[in-house]
C-alpha positions, 0 to 999 in steps of 0.5 A: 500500500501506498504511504500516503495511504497509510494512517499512522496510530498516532497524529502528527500535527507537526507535519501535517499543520505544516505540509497544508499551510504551506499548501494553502499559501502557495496557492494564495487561497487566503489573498482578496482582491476586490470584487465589487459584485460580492458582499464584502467583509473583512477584519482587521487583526489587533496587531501583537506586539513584536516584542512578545509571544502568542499567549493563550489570549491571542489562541483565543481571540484569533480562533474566533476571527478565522472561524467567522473569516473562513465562514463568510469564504464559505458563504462567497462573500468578497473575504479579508483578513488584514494582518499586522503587528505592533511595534510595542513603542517603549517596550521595543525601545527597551529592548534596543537600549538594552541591546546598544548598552550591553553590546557597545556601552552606548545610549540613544543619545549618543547614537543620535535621533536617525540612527537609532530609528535605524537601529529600531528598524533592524531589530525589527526586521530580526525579530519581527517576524516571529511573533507572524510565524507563531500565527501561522502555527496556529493556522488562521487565514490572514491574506499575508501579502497586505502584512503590515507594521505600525511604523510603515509609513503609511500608518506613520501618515495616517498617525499624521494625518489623524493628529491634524484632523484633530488639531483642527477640530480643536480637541488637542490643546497643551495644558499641564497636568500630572503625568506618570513619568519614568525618569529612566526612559524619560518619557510619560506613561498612561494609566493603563501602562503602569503596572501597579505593584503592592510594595512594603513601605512606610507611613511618615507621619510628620508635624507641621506648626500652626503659625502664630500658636505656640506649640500646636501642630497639624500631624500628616501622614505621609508615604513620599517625605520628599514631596513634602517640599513642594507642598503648597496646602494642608487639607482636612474634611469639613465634616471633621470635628477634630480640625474644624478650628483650624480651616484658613490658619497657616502653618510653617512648612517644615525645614523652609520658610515657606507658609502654607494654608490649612483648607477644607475639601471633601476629598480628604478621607477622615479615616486614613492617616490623621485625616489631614493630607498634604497638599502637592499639586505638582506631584500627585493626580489628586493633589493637583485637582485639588490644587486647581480648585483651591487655586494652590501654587505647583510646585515641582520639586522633583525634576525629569531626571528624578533629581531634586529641583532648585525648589527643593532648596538645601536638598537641591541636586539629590537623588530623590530617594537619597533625599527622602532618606536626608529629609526624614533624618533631619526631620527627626533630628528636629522634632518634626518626626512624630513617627513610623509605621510599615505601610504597603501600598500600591506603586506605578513601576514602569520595568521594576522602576517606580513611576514619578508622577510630575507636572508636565506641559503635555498635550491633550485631548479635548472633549467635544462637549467642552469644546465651545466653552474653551473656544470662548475662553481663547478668544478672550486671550485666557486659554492656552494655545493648541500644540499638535505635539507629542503629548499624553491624551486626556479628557478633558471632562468635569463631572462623572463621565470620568475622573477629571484626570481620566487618561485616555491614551498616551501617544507619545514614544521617540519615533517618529515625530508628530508634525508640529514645531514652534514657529519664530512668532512662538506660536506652534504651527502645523507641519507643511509635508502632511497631506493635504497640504496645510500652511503652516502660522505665519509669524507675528510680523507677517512673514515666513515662519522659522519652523523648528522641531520641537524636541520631543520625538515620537516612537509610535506610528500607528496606535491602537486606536489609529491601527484600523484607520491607518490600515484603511488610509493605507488601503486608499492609497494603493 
C-alpha cells in the first residue's frame, strides 16, 4: 500500500499543520482582491506586539476571527483578513537600549535621533517576524501579502494625518497636568501602562506648626517625605470635628520658610492617616485637582531626571530617594518626626522602576462637549494655545463621565515625530509635508515662519486606536 495511504496510530500535527499551510499559501487561497459584485467583509487583526509571544489570549481571540473569516469564504462573500503587528513603542525601545548598552556601552543619545530609528528598524526586521510565524502555527487565514507594521509609513501618515484632523477640530490643546513619568526612559506613561505593584513601605507621619500658636501642630501622614517640599496646602474634611478650628490658619512648612494654608475639601478621607493630607499639586493626580480648585501654587520639586529641583532648596541636586532618606533624618533630628509605621501600598513601576508622577506641559485631548466653552475662553486671550505635539491624551471632562484626570491614551514614544514645531512668532504651527497640504502660522510680523522641531520625538506610528484607520488610509492609497 501506498504511504500516503497509510494512517499512522498516532497524529502528527507537526507535519501535517505544516505540509497544508504551506499548501494553502502557495496557492494564495487566503489573498482578496476586490470584487465589487460580492458582499464584502473583512477584519482587521489587533496587531501583537513584536516584542512578545502568542499567549493563550491571542489562541483565543484569533480562533474566533478565522472561524467567522473562513465562514463568510464559505458563504462567497468578497473575504479579508488584514494582518499586522505592533511595534510595542517603549517596550521595543527597551529592548534596543538594552541591546546598544550591553553590546557597545552606548545610549540613544549618543547614537543620535536617525540612527537609532535605524537601529529600531533592524531589530525589527530580526525579530519581527516571529511573533507572524507563531500565527501561522496556529493556522488562521490572514491574506499575508497586505502584512503590515505600525511604523510603515503609511500608518506613520495616517498617525499624521489623524493628529491634524484633530488639531483642527480643536480637541488637542497643551495644558499641564500630572503625568506618570519614568525618569529612566524619560518619557510619560498612561494609566493603563503602569503596572501597579503592592510594595512594603512606610507611613511618615510628620508635624507641621500652626503659625502664630505656640506649640500646636497639624500631624500628616505621609508615604513620599520628599514631596513634602513642594507642598503648597494642608487639607482636612469639613465634616471633621477634630480640625474644624483650624480651616484658613497657616502653618510653617517644615525645614523652609515657606507658609502654607490649612483648607477644607471633601476629598480628604477622615479615616486614613490623621485625616489631614498634604497638599502637592505638582506631584500627585489628586493633589493637583485639588490644587486647581483651591487655586494652590505647583510646585515641582522633583525634576525629569528624578533629581531634586532648585525648589527643593538645601536638598537641591539629590537623588530623590537619597533625599527622602536626608529629609526624614533631619526631620527627626528636629522634632518634626512624630513617627513610623510599615505601610504597603500600591506603586506605578514602569520595568521594576517606580513611576514619578510630575507636572508636565503635555498635550491633550479635548472633549467635544467642552469644546465651545474653551473656544470662548481663547478668544478672550485666557486659554492656552493648541500644540499638535507629542503629548499624553486626556479628557478633558468635569463631572462623572470620568475622573477629571481620566487618561485616555498616551501617544507619545521617540519615533517618529508628530508634525508640529514652534514657529519664530512662538506660536506652534502645523507641519507643511502632511497631506493635504496645510500652511503652516505665519509669524507675528507677517512673514515666513522659522519652523523648528520641537524636541520631543515620537516612537509610535500607528496606535491602537489609529491601527484600523491607518490600515484603511493605507488601503486608499494603493
Amino acid at each position: 500500500m501506498a504511504e500516503e495511504h497509510n494512517i499512522p496510530k498516532v497524529y502528527d500535527p507537526a507535519s501535517v499543520e505544516k505540509k497544508w499551510y504551506k499548501y494553502w499559501e502557495e496557492h494564495r487561497y487566503f489573498h482578496a482582491e476586490v470584487e465589487a459584485d460580492k458582499k464584502p467583509f473583512s477584519i482587521v487583526i489587533p496587531p501583537p506586539n513584536i516584542t512578545g509571544q502568542l499567549h493563550m489570549g491571542h489562541a483565543l481571540d484569533n480562533t474566533l476571527q478565522d472561524i467567522l473569516i473562513r465562514w463568510h469564504r464559505m458563504m462567497g462573500d468578497n473575504t479579508l483578513w488584514m494582518p499586522g503587528y505592533d511595534h510595542a513603542g517603549l517596550a521595543t525601545q527597551i529592548k534596543v537600549e538594552e541591546v546598544l548598552k550591553k553590546e557597545e556601552g552606548k545610549t540613544r543619545y549618543d547614537l543620535g535621533r536617525e540612527e537609532f530609528i535605524k537601529r529600531v528598524w533592524e531589530w525589527k526586521d530580526k525579530y519581527g517576524d516571529r511573533i507572524i510565524e507563531q500565527l501561522k502555527s496556529l493556522g488562521v487565514s490572514c491574506d499575508w501579502e497586505r502584512k503590515r507594521f505600525t511604523m510603515d509609513e503609511g500608518c506613520s501618515q495616517a498617525v499624521r494625518e489623524v493628529f491634524v484632523s484633530l488639531y483642527e477640530k480643536g480637541l488637542i490643546y497643551q495644558g499641564s497636568r500630572i503625568t506618570n513619568w519614568c525618569v529612566n526612559c524619560n518619557t510619560a506613561l498612561s494609566d493603563i501602562e503602569v503596572e501597579h505593584e503592592d510594595d512594603a513601605g512606610n507611613l511618615w507621619y510628620v508635624r507641621y506648626p500652626v503659625v502664630g500658636e505656640m506649640e500646636t501642630y497639624l500631624t500628616i501622614a505621609t508615604t513620599r517625605p520628599e514631596t513634602m517640599l513642594g507642598d503648597t496646602a494642608v487639607a482636612v474634611n469639613p465634616e471633621d470635628p477634630r480640625y474644624g478650628h483650624l480651616v484658613g490658619k497657616m502653618l510653617q512648612l517644615p525645614l523652609t520658610e515657606r507658609q502654607i494654608p490649612i483648607i477644607a475639601d471633601s476629598y480628604v478621607d477622615l479615616e486614613f492617616g490623621t485625616g489631614a493630607v498634604k497638599i502637592t499639586p505638582a506631584h500627585d493626580p489628586n493633589d493637583f485637582e485639588m490644587g486647581m480648585r483651591h487655586n494652590l501654587e505647583s510646585i515641582v520639586v522633583i525634576g525629569m531626571d528624578g533629581y531634586m529641583t532648585e525648589e527643593a532648596g538645601k536638598f537641591a541636586g539629590q537623588e530623590r530617594y537619597e533625599c527622602r532618606k536626608n529629609l526624614v533624618h533631619e526631620l527627626q533630628e528636629k522634632g518634626y518626626l512624630v513617627k513610623i509605621e510599615e505601610h504597603n501600598h500600591a506603586v506605578g513601576h514602569c520595568q521594576r522602576v517606580p513611576v514619578c508622577p510630575l507636572r508636565g506641559g503635555q498635550r491633550h485631548m479635548r472633549h467635544p462637549a467642552v469644546r465651545r466653552y474653551t473656544g470662548q475662553r481663547r478668544q478672550q486671550g485666557r486659554g492656552n494655545g493648541f500644540a499638535l505635539v507629542a503629548g499624553q491624551l486626556h479628557q478633558n471632562i468635569r463631572g462623572n463621565i470620568l475622573p477629571p484626570h481620566g487618561v485616555v491614551r498616551a501617544v507619545r514614544r521617540k519615533v517618529p515625530q508628530l508634525p508640529a514645531g514652534r514657529c519664530r512668532g512662538a506660536c506652534f504651527t502645523l507641519d507643511q509635508e502632511i497631506p493635504p497640504v496645510r500652511r503652516p502660522l505665519q509669524t507675528d510680523d507677517g512673514g515666513d515662519p522659522l519652523i523648528q522641531r520641537l524636541p520631543r520625538p515620537l516612537l509610535a506610528g500607528a496606535t491602537p486606536a489609529v491601527w484600523a484607520a491607518g490600515i484603511l488610509y493605507i488601503q486608499r492609497c494603493i
